[in-house]
C-alpha positions in Angstrom: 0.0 0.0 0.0 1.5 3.4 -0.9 1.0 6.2 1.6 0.6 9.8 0.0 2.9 12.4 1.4 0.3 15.0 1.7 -2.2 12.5 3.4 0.7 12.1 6.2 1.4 16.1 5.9 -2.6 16.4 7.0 -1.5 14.9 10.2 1.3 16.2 11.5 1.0 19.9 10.9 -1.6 20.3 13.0 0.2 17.9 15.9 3.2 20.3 15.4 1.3 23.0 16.4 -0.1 21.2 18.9 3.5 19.8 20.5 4.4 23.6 20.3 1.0 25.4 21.9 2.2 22.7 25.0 5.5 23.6 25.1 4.9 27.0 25.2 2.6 26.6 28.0 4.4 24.1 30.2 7.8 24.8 29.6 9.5 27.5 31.6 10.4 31.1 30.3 14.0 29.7 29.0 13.1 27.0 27.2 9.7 28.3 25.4 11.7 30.1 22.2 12.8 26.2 21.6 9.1 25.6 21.0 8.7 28.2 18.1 10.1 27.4 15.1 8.2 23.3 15.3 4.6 25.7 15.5 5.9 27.9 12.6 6.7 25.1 10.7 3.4 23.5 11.0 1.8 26.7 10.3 3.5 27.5 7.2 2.8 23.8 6.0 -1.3 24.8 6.5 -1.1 27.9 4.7 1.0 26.4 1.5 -1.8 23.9 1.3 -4.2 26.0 1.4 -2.7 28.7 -1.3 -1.6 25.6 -3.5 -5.4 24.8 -3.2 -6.7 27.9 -4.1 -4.1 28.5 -7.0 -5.3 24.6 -8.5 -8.9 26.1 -8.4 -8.1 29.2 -9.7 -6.4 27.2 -13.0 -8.9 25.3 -13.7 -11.3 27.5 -13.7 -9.6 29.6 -16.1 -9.5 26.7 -18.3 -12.9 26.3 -18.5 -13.6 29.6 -19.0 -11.7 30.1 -21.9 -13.1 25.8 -23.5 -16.5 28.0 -22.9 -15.0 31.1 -24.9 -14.5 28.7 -28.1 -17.7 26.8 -28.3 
């Protein structure tokens, strides 16, 4: 069975945030900044998703436009 990257991706950006909302909490004040960059990381990984998304949609629906233009 193959296992898509971006089915696995689905999964752990939001536990990276997760891992790094709990370290931030419980860790204390010299050790939070370790916690950071793992909740950037999973944020960024959300919002390239999404704009990947949105760019697909935004293609295709320019190539339908313009098959529509022709007929």
């Amino acid at each position: 069975m193959k296992i898509n990257k971006r089915f696995i991706l689905s999964f752990l950006a939001p536990l990276m945030i997760l891992i790094s909302g709990i370290g931030l909490t419980l860790r204390d004040n010299s050790r939070k900044i370790l916690y950071l960059p793992i909740g950037l990381m999973g944020i960024v990984i959300i919002l390239e998703r999404v704009i990947s998304r949105e760019l697909e949609r935004k293609n295709i629906l320019k190539k339908i436009k313009s098959f529509q233009k022709v007929k």
